[in-house]
N, C-alpha and C positions, 0 to 999 in steps of 0.2 A: 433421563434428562434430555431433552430437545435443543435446538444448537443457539437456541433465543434464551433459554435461562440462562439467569445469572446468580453468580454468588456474592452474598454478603460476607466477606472474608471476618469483617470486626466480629462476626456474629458465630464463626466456626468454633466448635469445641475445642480444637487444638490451640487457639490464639488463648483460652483459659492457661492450656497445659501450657505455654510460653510465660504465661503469668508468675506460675505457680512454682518452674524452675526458680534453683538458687543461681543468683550472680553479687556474688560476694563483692564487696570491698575492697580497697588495697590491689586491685586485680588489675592487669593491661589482657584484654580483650582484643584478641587478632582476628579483626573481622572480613572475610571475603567480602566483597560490590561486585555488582556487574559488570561483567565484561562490554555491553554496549548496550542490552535492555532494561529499564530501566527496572523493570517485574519482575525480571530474574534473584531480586535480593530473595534471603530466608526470612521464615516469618519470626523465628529468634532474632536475628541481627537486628529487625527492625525495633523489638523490643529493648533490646540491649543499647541499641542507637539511642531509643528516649530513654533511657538510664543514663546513660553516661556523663559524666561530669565533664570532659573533656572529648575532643576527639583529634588526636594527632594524624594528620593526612599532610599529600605530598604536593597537592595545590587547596588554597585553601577556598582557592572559585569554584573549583571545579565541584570542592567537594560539597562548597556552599550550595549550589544547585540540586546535587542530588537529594542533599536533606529535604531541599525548599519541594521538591516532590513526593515526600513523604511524609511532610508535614511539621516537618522538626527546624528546631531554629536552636543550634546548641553554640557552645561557647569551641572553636578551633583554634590549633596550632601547629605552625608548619611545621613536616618532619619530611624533609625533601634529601639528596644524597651530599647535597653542600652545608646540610647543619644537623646531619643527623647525631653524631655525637655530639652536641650542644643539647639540641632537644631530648636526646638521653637522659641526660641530667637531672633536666627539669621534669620531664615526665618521673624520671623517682621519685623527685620532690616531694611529689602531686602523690606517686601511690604510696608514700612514706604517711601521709598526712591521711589517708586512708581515702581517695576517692578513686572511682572507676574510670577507667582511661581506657578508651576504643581507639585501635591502631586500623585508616585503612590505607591502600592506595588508590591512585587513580579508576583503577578497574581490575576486576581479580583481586587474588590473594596474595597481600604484604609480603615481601622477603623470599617471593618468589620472582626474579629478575627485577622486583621491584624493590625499592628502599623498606628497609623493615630488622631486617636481618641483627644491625647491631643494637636497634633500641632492645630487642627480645634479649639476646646477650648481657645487655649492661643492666635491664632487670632483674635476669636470672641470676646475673655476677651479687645482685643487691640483695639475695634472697628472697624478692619477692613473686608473687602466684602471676603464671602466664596462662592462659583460656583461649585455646584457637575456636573461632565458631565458621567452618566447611562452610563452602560457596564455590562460584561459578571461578574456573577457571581455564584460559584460554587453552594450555597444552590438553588439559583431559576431554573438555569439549573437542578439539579436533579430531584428536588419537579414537574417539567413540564412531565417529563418523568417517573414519578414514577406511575400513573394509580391511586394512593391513593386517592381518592374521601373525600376531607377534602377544606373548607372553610377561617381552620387555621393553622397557623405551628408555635411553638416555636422555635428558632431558637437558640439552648445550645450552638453550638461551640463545641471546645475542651472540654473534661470531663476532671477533675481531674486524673492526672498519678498517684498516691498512690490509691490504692486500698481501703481502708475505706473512703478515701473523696470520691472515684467513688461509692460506695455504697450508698452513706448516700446524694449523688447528685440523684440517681435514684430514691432512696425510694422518694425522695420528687414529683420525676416527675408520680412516677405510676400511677395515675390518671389524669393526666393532658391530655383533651381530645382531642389537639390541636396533628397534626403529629410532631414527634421529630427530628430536623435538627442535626445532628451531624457530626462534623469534628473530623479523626480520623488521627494518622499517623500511614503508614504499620508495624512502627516494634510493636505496639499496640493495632493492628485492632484485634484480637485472646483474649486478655486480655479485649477490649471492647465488642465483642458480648458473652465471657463467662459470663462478668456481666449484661448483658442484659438479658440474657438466665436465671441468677440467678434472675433477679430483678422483672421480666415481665410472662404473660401466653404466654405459645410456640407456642398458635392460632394467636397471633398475628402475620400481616404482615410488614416483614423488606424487607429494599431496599436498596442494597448497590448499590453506583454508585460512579466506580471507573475509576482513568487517565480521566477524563472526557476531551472531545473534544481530547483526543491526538490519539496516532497512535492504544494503545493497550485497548482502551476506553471499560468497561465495565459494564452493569446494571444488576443486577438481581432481582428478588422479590421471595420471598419465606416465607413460615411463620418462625417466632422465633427457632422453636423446630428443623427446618433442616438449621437454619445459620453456626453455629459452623462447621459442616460436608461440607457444601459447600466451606467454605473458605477454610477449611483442603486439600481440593481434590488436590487441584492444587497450588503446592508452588510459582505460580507467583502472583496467589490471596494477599498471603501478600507481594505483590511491590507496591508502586504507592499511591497518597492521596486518602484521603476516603469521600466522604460523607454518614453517613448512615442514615437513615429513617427509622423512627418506627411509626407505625402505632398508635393513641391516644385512649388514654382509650373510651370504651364503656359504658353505661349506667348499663348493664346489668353487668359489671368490676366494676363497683363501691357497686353494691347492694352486690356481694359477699365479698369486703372487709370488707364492712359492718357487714356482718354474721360472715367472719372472726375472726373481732375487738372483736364484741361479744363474740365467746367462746373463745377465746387468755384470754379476761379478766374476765370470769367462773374460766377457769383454771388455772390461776397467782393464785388466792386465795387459789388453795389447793397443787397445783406443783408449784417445781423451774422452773426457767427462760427456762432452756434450754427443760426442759421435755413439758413444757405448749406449747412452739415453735413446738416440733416435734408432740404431739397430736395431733392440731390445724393443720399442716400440713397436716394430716393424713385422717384428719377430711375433709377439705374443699379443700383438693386439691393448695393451695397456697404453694408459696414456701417458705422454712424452713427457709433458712438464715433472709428474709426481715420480714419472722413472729420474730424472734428471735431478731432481729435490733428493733422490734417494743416494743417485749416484753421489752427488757433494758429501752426504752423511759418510757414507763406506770413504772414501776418499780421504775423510778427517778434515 
């Protein structure tokens, strides 16, 4: 095939075998959308989409748009995190009465940091049939593209927006060996890799990947110590969602805390809180704040 052919997609053999799949009745249908292009949908979803007798989504503009590019004009109803148990309800109603009901959200896969989560619940709770149908989503899309050579990823989500609950979320992750999936939003992506910066060694490798799949799509990987400065450079950096990736504790990360813990608690028995924190600093190279967060804990 030459880079001028094109395909007739309606005319693929596979868009049959979308046909010819069952999609039952009585069913809620959890369907992944694109994360920003609009192409990336599956060619099931798309079939499922013009099935459905309903489609429960978290704006109902937003979502009225993407249909209107795919040709669909269906009947919606809002399932956003300020009515989602209302919408529960009714959405039973609905798959009581035996129709098809498509759950999406904005972009990506429902009930993955997005609202979703208890409509599936209060289905399941109803005994009736839930049908995830796989699609585009942000954390995997990055984590593929990231080079990170990890087996595992915790997947945090959103951090805490108060500044001591983002602290006291990190400190818990410092060791955690597994790569860190974080979802940030631009006007607090600068307030996120400052406490990363505070909480983590700046050897560590971070990977922000940002507008993912859209026009201004960008990755980068850099260790911790030049994040802050990177994002800084360029005031379009803080536009656009974020996922960002931190690289998981190492072996060799934990034996130092270790040494750390050690003289943090030498020196609590002869220094204050704050003096035993900046020693211990001094001493092993870890950072001040997370020693001082630690020393308060030990201290009671």
């Amino acid at each position: 095939m030459n880079d001028n052919q094109s395909i007739d997609i309606a005319q693929l053999p596979v868009m049959a075998e979308a046909a010819q799949q069952s999609y039952p009745t009585a069913t809620l249908y959890v369907v992944a959308t694109p994360i920003g292009n609009a192409t990336d949908i599956t060619l099931r979803a798309l079939h499922l989409l013009a099935l459905a007798d309903v489609v429960a989504c978290e704006d109902t503009r937003k979502t009225g748009a993407l249909l209107t590019r795919y040709g669909l004009n269906k009947q919606m109803l809002a399932a956003h995190q300020h009515n989602e148990r209302e919408a529960a309800d009714k959405l039973v109603a609905r798959l009581r009465a035996g129709e098809r009901v498509a759950l999406v959200s904005d972009a990506g896969t429902p009930a993955v940091s997005d609202p979703g989560a208890r409509i599936v619940d209060a289905v399941r709770e109803a005994g009736l049939r839930v049908i995830p149908l796989p699609g585009a989503s942000a954390a995997v899309t990055a984590l593929s593209a990231s080079g990170l050579v990890n087996d595992r990823f915790n997947f945090v989500g959103f951090l805490p927006a108060k500044s001591k609950q983002r602290e006291a979320a990190l400190m818990e992750l410092a060791r955690e060996p597994a790569t860190l999936v974080i979802y940030e939003a631009p006007h607090r992506i600068v307030d996120c890799v400052e406490a990363l910066a505070a909480a983590f060694e700046p050897t560590r490798q971070v990977v922000f990947a940002r507008e993912l799949t859209k026009l201004f799509e960008e990755i980068h990987r850099c260790p911790l110590g030049d994040a802050l400065a990177w994002v800084k450079s360029d005031q379009h950096r803080e536009r656009g969602e974020f996922v960002v990736l931190v690289e998981g504790a190492t072996v060799e990360t934990d034996a130092q805390d270790a040494e750390a813990e050690r003289i943090l608690n030498i020196l609590l028995a002869e220094c204050s809180v704050k003096q035993a924190a900046n020693l211990t600093a001094q001493i092993t190279g870890r950072k001040k704040n997370a020693l001082y967060e630690r020393a308060l804990q030990i201290k009671g």
